[in-house]
PDB file as gemmi writes it, atoms N, CA and C in Angstrom:
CRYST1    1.000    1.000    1.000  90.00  90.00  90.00 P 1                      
ATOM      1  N   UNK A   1       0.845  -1.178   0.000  1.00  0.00           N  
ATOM      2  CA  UNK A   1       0.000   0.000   0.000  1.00  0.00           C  
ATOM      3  C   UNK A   1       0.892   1.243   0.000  1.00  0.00           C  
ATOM      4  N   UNK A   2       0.585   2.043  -0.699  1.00  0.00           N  
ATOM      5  CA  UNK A   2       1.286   3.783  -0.930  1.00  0.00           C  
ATOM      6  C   UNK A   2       1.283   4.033  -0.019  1.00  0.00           C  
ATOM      7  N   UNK A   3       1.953   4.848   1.072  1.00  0.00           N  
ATOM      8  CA  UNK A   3       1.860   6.124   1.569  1.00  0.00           C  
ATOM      9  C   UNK A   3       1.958   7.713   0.804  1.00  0.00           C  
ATOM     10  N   UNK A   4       1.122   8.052   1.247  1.00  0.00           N  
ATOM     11  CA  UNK A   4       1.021   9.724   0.868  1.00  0.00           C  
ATOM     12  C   UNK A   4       0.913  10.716   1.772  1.00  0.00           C  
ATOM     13  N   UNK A   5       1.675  11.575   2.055  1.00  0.00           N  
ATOM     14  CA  UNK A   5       1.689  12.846   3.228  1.00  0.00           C  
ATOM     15  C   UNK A   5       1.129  13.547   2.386  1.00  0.00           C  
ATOM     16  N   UNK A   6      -0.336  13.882   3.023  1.00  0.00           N  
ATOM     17  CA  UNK A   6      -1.132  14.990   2.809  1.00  0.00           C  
ATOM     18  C   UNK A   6      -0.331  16.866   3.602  1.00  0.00           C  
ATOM     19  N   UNK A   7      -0.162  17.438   2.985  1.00  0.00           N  
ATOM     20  CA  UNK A   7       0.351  18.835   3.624  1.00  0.00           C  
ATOM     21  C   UNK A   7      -0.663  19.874   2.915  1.00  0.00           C  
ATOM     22  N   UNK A   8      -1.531  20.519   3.983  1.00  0.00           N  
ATOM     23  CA  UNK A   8      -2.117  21.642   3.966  1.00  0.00           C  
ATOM     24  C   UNK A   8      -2.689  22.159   5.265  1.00  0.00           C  
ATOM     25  N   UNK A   9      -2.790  23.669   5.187  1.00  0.00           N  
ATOM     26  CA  UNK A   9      -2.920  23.809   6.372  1.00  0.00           C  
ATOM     27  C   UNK A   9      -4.440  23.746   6.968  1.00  0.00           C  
ATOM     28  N   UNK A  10      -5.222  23.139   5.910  1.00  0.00           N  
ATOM     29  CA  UNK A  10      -6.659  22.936   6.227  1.00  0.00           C  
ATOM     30  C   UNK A  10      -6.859  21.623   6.439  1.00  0.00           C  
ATOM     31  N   UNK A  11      -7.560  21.113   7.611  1.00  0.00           N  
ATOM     32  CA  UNK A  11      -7.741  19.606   8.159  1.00  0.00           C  
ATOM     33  C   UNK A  11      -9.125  19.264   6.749  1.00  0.00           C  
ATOM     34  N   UNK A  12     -10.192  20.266   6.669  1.00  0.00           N  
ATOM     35  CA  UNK A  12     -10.993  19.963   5.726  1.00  0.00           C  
ATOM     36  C   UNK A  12     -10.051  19.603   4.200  1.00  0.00           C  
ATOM     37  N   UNK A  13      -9.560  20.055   4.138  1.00  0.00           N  
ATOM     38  CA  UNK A  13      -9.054  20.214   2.345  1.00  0.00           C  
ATOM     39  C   UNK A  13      -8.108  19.018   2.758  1.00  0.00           C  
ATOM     40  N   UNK A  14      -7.618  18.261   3.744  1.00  0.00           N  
ATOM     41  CA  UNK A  14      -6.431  16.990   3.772  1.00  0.00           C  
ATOM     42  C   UNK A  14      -7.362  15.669   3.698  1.00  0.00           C  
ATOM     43  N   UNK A  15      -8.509  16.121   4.607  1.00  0.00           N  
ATOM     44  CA  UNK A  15      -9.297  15.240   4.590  1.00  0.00           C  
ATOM     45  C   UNK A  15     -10.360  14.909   2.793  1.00  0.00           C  
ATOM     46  N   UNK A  16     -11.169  16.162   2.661  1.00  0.00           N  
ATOM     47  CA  UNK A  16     -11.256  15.965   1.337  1.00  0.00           C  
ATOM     48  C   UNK A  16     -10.341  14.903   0.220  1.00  0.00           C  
ATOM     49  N   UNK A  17      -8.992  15.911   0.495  1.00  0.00           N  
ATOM     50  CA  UNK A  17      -8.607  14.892  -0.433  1.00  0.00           C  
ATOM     51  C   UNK A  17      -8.012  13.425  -0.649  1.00  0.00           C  
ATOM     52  N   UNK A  18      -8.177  12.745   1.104  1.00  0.00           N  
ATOM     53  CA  UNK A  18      -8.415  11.464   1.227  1.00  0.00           C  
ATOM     54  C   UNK A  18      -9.506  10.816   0.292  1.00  0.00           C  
ATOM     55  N   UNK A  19     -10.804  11.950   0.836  1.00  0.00           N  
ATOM     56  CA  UNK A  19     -11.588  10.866  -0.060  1.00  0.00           C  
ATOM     57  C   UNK A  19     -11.731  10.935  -1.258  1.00  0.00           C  
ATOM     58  N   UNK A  20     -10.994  11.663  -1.645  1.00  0.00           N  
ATOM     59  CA  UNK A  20     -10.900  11.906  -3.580  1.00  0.00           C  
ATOM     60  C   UNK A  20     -10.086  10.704  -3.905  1.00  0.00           C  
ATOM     61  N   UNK A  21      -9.016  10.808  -2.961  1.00  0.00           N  
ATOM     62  CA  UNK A  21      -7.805   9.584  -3.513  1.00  0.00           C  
ATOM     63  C   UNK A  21      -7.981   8.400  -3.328  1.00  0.00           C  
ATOM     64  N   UNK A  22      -8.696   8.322  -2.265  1.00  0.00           N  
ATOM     65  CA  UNK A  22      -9.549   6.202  -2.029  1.00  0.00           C  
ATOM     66  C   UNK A  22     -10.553   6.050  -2.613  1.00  0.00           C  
ATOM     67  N   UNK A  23     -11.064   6.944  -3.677  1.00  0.00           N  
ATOM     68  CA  UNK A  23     -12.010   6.229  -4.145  1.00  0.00           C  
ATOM     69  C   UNK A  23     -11.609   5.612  -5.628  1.00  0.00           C  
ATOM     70  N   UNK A  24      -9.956   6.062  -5.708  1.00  0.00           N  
ATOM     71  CA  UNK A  24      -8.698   4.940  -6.855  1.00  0.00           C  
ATOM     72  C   UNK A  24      -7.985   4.028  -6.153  1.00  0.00           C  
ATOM     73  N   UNK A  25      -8.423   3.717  -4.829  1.00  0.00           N  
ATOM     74  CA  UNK A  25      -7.712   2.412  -4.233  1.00  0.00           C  
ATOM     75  C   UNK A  25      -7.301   3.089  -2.722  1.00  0.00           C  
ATOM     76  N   UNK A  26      -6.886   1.944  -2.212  1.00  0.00           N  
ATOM     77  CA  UNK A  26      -6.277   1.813  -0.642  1.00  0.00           C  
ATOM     78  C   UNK A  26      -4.985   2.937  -0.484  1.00  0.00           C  
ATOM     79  N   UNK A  27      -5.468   3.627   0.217  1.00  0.00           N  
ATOM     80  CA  UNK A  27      -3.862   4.184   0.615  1.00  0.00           C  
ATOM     81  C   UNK A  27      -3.623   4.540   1.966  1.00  0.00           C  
ATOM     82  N   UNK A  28      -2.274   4.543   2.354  1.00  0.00           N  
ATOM     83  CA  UNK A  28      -1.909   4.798   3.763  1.00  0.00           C  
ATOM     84  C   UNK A  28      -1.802   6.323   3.764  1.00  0.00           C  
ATOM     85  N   UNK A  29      -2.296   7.313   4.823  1.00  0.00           N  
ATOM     86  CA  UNK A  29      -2.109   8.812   4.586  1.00  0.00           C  
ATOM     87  C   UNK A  29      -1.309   9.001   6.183  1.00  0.00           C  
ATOM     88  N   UNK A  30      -0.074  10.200   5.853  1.00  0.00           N  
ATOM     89  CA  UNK A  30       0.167  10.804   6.566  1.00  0.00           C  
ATOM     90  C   UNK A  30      -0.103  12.041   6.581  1.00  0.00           C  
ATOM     91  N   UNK A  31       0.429  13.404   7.636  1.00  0.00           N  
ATOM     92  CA  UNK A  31       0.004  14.169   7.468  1.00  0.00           C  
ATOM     93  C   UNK A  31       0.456  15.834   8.046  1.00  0.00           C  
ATOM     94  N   UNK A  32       0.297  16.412   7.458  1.00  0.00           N  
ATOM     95  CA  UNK A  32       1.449  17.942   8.247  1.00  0.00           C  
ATOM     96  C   UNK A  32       0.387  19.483   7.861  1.00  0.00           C  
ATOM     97  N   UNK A  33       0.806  20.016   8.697  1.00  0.00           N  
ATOM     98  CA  UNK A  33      -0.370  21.271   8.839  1.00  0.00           C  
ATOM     99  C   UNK A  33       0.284  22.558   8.096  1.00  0.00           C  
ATOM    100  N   UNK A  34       1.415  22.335   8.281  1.00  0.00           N  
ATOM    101  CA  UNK A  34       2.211  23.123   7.458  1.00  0.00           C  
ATOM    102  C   UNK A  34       3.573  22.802   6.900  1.00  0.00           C  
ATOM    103  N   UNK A  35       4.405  23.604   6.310  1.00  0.00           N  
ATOM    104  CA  UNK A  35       5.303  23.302   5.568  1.00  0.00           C  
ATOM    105  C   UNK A  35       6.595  22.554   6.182  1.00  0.00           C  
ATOM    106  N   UNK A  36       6.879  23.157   7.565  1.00  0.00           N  
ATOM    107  CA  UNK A  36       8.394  22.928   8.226  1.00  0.00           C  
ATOM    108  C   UNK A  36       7.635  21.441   8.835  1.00  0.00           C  
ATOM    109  N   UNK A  37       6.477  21.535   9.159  1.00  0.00           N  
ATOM    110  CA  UNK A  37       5.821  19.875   9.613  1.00  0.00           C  
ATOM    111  C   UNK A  37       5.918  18.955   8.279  1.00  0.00           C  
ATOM    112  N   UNK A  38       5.942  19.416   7.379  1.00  0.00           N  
ATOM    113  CA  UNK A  38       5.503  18.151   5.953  1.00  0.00           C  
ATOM    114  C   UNK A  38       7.138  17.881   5.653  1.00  0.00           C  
ATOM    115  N   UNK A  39       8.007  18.517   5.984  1.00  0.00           N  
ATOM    116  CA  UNK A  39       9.665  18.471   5.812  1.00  0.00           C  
ATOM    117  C   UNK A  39       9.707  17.534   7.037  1.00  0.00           C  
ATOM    118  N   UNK A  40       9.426  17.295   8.179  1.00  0.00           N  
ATOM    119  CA  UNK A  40      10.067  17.050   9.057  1.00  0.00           C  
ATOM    120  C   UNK A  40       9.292  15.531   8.810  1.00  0.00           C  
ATOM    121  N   UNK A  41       7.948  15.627   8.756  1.00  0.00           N  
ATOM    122  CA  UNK A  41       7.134  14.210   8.303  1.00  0.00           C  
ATOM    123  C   UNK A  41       7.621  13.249   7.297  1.00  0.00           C  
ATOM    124  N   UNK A  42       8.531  13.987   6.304  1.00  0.00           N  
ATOM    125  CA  UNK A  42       8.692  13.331   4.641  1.00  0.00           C  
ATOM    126  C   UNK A  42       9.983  12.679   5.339  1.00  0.00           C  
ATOM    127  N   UNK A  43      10.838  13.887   6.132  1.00  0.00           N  
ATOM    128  CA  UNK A  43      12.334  12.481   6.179  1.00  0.00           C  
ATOM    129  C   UNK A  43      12.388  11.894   7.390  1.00  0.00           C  
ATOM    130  N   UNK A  44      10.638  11.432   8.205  1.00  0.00           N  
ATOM    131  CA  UNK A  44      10.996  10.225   9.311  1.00  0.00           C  
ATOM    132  C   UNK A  44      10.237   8.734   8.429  1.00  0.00           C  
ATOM    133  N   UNK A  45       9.087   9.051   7.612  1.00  0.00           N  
ATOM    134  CA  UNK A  45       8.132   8.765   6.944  1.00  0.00           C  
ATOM    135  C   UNK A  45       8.844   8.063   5.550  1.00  0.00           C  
ATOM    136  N   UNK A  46       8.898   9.246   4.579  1.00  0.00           N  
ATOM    137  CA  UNK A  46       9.694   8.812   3.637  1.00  0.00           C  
ATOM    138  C   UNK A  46       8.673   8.239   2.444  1.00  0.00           C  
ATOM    139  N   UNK A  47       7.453   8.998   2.017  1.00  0.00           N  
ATOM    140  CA  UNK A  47       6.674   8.582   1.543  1.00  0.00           C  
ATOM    141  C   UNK A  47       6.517   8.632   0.410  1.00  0.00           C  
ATOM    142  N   UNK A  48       5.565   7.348  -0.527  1.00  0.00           N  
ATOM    143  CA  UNK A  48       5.621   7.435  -1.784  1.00  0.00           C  
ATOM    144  C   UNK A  48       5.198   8.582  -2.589  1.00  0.00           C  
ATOM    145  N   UNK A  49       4.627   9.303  -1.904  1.00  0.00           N  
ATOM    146  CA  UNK A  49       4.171  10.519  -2.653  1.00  0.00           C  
ATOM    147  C   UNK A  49       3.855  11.460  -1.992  1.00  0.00           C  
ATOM    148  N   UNK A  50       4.007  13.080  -2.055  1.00  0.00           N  
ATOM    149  CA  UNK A  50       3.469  14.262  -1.290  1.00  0.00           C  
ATOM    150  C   UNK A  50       2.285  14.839  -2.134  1.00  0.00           C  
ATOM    151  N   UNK A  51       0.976  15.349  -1.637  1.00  0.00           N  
ATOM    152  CA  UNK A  51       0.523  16.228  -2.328  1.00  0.00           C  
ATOM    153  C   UNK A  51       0.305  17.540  -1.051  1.00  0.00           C  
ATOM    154  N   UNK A  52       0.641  18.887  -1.700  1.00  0.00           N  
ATOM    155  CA  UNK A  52       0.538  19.955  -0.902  1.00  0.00           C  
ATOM    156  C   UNK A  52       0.116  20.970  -1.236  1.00  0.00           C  
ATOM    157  N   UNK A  53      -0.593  21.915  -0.800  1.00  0.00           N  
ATOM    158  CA  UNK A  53      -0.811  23.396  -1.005  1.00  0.00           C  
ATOM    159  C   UNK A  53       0.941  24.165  -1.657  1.00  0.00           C  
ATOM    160  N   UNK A  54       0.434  25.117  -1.903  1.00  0.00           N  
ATOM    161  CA  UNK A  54       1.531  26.306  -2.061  1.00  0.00           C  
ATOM    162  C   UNK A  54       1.637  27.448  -0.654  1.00  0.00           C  
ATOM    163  N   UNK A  55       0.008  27.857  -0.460  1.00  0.00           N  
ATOM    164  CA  UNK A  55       0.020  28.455   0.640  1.00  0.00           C  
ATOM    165  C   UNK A  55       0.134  27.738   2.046  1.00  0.00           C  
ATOM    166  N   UNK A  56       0.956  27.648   2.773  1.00  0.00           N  
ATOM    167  CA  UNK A  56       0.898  27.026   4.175  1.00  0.00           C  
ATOM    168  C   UNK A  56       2.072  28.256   5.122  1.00  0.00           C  
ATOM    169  N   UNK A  57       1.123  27.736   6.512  1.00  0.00           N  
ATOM    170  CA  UNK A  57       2.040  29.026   6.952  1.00  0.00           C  
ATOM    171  C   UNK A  57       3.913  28.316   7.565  1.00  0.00           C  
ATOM    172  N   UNK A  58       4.469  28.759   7.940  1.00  0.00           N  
ATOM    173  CA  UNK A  58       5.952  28.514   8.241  1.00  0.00           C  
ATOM    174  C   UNK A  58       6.849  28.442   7.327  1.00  0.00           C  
ATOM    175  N   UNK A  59       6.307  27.576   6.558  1.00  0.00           N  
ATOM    176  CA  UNK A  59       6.834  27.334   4.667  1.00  0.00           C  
ATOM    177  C   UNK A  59       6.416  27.480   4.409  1.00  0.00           C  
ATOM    178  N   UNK A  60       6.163  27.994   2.742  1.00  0.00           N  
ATOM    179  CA  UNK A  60       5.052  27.697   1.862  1.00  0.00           C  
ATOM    180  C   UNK A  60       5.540  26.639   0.881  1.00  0.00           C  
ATOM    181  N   UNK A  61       4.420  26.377  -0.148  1.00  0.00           N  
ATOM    182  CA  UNK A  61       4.935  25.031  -0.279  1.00  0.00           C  
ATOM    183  C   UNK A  61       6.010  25.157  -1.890  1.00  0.00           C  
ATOM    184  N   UNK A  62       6.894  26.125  -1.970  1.00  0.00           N  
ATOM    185  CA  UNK A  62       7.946  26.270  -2.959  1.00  0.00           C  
ATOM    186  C   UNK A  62       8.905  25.982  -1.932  1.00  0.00           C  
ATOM    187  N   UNK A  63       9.274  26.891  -1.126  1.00  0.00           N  
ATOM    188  CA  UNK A  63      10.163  26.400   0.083  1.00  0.00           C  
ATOM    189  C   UNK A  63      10.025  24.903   0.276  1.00  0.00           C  
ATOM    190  N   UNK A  64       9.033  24.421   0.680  1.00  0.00           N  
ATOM    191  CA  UNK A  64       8.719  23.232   1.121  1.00  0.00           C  
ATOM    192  C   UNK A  64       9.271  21.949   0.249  1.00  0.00           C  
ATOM    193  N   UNK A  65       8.944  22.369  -1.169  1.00  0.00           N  
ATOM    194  CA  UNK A  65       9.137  21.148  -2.011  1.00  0.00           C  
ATOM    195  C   UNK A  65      10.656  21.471  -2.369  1.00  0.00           C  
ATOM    196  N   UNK A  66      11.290  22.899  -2.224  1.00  0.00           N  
ATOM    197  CA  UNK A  66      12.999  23.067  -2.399  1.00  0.00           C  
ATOM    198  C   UNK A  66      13.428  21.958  -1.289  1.00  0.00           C  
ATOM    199  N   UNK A  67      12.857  21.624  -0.184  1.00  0.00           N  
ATOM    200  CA  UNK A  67      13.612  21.116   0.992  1.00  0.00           C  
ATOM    201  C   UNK A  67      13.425  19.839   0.532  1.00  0.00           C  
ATOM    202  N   UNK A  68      12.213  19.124   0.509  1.00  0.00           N  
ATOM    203  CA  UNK A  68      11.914  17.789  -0.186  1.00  0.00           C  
ATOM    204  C   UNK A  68      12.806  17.543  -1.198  1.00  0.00           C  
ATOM    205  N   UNK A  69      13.016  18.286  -2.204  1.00  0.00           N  
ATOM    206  CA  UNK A  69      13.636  17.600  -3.330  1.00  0.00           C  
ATOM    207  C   UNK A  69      15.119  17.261  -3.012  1.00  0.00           C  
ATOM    208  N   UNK A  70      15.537  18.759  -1.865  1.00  0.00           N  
ATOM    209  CA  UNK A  70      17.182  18.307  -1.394  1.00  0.00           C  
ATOM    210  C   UNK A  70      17.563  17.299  -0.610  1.00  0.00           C  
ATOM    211  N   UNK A  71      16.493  16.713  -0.102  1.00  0.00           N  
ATOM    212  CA  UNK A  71      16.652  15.383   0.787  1.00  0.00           C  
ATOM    213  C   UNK A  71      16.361  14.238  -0.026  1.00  0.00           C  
ATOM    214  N   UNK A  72      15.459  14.115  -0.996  1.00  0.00           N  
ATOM    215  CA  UNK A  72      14.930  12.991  -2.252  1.00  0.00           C  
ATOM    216  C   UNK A  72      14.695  13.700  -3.704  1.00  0.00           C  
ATOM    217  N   UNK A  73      15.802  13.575  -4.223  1.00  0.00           N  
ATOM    218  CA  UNK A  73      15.658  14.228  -5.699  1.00  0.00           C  
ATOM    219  C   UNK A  73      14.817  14.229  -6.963  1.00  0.00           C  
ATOM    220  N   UNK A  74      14.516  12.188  -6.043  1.00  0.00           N  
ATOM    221  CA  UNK A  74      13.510  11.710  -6.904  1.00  0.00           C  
ATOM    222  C   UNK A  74      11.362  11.400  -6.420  1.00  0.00           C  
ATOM    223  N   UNK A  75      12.042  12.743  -5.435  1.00  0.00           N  
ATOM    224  CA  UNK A  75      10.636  12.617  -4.674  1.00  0.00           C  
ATOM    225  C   UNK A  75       8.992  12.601  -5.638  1.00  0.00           C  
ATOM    226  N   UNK A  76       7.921  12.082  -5.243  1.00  0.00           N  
ATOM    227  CA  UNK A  76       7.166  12.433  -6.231  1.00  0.00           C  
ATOM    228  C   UNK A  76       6.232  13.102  -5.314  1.00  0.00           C  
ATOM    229  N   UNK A  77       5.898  14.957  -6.049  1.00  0.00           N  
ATOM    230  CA  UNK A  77       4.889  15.449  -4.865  1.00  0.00           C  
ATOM    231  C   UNK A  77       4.136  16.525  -6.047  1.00  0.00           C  
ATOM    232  N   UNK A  78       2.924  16.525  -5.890  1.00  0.00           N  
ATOM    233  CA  UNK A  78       2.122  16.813  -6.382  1.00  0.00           C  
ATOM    234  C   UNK A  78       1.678  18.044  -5.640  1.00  0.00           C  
ATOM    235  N   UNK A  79       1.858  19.345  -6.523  1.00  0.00           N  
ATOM    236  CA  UNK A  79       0.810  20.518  -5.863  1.00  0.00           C  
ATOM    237  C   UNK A  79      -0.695  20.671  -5.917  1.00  0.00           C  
ATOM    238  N   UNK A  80      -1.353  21.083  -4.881  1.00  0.00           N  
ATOM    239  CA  UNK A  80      -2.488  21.313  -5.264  1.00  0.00           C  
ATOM    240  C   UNK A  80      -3.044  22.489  -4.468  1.00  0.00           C  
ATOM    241  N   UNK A  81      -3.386  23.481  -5.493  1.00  0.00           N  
ATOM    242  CA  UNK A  81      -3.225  25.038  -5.117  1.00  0.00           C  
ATOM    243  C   UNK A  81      -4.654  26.253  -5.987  1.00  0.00           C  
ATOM    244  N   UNK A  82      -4.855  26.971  -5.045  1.00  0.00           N  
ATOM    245  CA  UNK A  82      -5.736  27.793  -5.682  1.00  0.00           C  
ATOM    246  C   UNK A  82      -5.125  28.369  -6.697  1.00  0.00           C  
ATOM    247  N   UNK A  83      -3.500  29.042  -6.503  1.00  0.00           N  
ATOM    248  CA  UNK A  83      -2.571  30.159  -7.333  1.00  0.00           C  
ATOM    249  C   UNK A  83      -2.206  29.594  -8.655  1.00  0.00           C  
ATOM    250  N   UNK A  84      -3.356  28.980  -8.907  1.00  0.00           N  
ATOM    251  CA  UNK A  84      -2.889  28.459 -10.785  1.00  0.00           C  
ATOM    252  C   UNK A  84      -2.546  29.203 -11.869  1.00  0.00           C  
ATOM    253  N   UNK A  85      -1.687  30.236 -10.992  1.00  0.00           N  
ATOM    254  CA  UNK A  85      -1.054  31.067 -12.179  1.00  0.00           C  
ATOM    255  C   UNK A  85      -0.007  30.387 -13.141  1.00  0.00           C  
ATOM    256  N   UNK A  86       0.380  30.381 -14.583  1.00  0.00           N  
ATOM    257  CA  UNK A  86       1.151  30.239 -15.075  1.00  0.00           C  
ATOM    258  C   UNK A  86       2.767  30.239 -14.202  1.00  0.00           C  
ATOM    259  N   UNK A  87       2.598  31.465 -14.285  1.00  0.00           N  
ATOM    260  CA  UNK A  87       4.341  31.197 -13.184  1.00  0.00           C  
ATOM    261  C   UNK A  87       3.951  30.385 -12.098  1.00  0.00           C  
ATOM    262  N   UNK A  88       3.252  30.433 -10.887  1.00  0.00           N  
ATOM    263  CA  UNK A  88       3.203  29.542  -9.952  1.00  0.00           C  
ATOM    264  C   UNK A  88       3.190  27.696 -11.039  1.00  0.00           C  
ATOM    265  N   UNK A  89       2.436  27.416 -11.960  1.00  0.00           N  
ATOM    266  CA  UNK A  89       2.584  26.322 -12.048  1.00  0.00           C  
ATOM    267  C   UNK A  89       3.816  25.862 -12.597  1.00  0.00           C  
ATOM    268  N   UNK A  90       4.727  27.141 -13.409  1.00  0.00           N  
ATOM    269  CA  UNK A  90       6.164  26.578 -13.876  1.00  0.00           C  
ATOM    270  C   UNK A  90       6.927  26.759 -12.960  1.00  0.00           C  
ATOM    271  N   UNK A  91       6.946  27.668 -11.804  1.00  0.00           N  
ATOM    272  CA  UNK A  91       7.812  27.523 -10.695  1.00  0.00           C  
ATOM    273  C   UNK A  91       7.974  26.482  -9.872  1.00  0.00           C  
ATOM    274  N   UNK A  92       6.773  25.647  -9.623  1.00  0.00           N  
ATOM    275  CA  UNK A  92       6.742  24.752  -9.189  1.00  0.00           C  
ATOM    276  C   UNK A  92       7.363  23.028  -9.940  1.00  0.00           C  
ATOM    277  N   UNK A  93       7.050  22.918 -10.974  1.00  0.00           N  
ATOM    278  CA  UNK A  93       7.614  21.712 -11.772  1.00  0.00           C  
ATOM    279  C   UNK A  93       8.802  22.115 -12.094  1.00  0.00           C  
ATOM    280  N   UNK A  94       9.213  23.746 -11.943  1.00  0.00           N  
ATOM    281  CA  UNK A  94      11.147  23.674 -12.169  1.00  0.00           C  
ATOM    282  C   UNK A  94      11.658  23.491 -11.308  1.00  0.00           C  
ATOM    283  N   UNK A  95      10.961  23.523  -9.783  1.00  0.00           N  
ATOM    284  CA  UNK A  95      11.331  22.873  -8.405  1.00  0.00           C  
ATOM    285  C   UNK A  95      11.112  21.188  -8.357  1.00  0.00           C  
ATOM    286  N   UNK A  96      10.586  20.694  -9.195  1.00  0.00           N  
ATOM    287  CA  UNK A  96      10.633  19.198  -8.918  1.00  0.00           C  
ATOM    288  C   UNK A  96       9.349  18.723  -8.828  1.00  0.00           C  
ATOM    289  N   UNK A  97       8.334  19.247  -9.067  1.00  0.00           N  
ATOM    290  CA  UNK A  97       6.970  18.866  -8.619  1.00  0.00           C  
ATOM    291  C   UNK A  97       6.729  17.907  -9.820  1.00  0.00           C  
ATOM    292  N   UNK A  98       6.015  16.895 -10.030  1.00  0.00           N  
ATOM    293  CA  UNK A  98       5.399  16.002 -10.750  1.00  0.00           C  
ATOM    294  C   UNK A  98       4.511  16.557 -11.531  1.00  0.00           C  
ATOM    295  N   UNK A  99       3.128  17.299 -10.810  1.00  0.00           N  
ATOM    296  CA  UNK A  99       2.262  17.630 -11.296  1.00  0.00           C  
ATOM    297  C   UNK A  99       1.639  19.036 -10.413  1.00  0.00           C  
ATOM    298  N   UNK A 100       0.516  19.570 -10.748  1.00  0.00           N  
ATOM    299  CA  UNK A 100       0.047  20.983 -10.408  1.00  0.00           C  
ATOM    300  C   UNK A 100      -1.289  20.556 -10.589  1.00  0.00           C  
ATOM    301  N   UNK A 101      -2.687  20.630  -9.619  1.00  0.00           N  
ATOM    302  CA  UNK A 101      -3.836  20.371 -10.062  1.00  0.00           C  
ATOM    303  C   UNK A 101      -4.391  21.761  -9.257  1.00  0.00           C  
ATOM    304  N   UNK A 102      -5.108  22.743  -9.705  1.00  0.00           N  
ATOM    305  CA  UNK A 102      -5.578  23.790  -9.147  1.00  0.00           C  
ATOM    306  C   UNK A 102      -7.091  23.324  -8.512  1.00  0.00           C  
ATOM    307  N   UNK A 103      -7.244  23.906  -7.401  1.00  0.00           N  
ATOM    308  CA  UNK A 103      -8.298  24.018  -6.348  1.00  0.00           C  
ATOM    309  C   UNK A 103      -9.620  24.722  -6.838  1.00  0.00           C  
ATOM    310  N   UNK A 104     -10.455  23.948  -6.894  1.00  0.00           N  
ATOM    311  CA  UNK A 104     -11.016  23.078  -6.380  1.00  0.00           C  
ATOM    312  C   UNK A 104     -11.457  21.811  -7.159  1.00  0.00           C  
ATOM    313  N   UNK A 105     -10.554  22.100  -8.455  1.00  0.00           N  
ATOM    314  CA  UNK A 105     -10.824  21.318  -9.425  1.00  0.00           C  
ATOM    315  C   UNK A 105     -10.196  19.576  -9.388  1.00  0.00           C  
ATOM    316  N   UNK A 106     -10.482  19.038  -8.548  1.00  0.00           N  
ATOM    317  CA  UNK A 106      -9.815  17.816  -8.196  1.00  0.00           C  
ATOM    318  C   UNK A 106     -10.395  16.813  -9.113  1.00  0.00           C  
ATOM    319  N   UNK A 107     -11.048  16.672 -10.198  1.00  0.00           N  
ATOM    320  CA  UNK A 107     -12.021  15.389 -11.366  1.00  0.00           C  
ATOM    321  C   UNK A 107     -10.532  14.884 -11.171  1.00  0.00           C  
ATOM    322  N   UNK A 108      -9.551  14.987 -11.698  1.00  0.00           N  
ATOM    323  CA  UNK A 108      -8.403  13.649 -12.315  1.00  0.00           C  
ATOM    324  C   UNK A 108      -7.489  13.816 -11.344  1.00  0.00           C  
ATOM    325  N   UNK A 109      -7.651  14.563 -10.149  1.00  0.00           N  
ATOM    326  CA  UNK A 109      -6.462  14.169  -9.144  1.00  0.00           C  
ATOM    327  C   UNK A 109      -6.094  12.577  -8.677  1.00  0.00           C  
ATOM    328  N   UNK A 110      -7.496  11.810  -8.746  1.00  0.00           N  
ATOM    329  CA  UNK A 110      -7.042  10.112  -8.592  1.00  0.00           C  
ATOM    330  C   UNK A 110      -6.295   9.494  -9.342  1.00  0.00           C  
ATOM    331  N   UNK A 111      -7.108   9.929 -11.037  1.00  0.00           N  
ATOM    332  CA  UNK A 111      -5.795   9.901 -11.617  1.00  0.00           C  
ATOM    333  C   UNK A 111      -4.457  10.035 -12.155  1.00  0.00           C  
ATOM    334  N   UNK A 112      -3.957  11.197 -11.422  1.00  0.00           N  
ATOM    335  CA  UNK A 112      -3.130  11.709 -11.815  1.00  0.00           C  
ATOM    336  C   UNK A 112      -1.652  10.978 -10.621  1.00  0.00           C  
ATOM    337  N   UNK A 113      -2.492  10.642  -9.098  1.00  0.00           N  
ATOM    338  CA  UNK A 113      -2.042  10.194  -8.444  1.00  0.00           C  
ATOM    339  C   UNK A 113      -1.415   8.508  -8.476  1.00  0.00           C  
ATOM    340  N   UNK A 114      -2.895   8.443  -9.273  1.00  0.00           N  
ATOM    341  CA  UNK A 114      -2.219   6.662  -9.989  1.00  0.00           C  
ATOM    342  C   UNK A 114      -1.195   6.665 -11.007  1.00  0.00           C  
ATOM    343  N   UNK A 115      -1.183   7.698 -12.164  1.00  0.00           N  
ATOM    344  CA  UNK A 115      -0.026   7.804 -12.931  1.00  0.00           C  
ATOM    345  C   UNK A 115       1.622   8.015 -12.174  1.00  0.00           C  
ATOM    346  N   UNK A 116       1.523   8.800 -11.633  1.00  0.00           N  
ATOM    347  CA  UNK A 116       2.713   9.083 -10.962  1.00  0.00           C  
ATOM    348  C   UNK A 116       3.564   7.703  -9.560  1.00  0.00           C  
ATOM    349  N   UNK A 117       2.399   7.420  -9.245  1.00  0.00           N  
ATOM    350  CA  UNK A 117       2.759   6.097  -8.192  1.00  0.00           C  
ATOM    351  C   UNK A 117       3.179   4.708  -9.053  1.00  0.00           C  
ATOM    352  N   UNK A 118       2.668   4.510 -10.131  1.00  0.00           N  
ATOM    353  CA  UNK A 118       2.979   3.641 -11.076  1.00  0.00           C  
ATOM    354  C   UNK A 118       4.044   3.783 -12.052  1.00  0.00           C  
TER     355      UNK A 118                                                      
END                                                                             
């Protein structure tokens, strides 16, 4: 079974997107409220996949995924963010991100989560 560290700083929006993601299969979820928590979660954890906000408070999640990628280069973490600006979504995949799915639009986040885990 996957693990996935959910990071946002909303318990609704981590939870939400549990149930977006089990309804493409079983997964183990961890979990961080904000950014310096989803860093500290990813290297005791070590999980198959991150999905995170951009906005979180302590880090946000560019900081966040700079730190992830310097500890696992080959990390796979998925943003998922209201700021679907053009630059926010190329800033983010030139930091290492897999993918970018903007808020609240989650239809293919299951699948996008199965592509990348496979």
């Amino acid at each position: 079974m996957s693990v996935i560290l959910l990071a946002d700083d909303s318990a609704f929006m981590r939870n939400w997107l549990k149930q977006i993601i089990q309804q493409h299969g079983p997964h183990e979820f961890v979990e961080a409220k904000d950014g310096q928590e989803a860093v500290t979660v990813f290297q005791a954890v070590h999980p198959d996949m991150v999905i995170m906000d951009m906005v979180m408070p302590v880090k946000n999640g560019l900081e966040t995924l700079s730190e992830i990628m310097s500890v696992d280069s080959t990390a796979k973490v998925i943003i998922c963010s209201s700021l679907g600006t053009e630059s926010n979504v190329m800033d983010a995949i030139q930091a290492g991100a897999k993918d970018f799915v903007v808020k609240p639009y989650f239809k293919n986040l299951g699948d996008i989560v199965a592509k990348h885990l496979n």
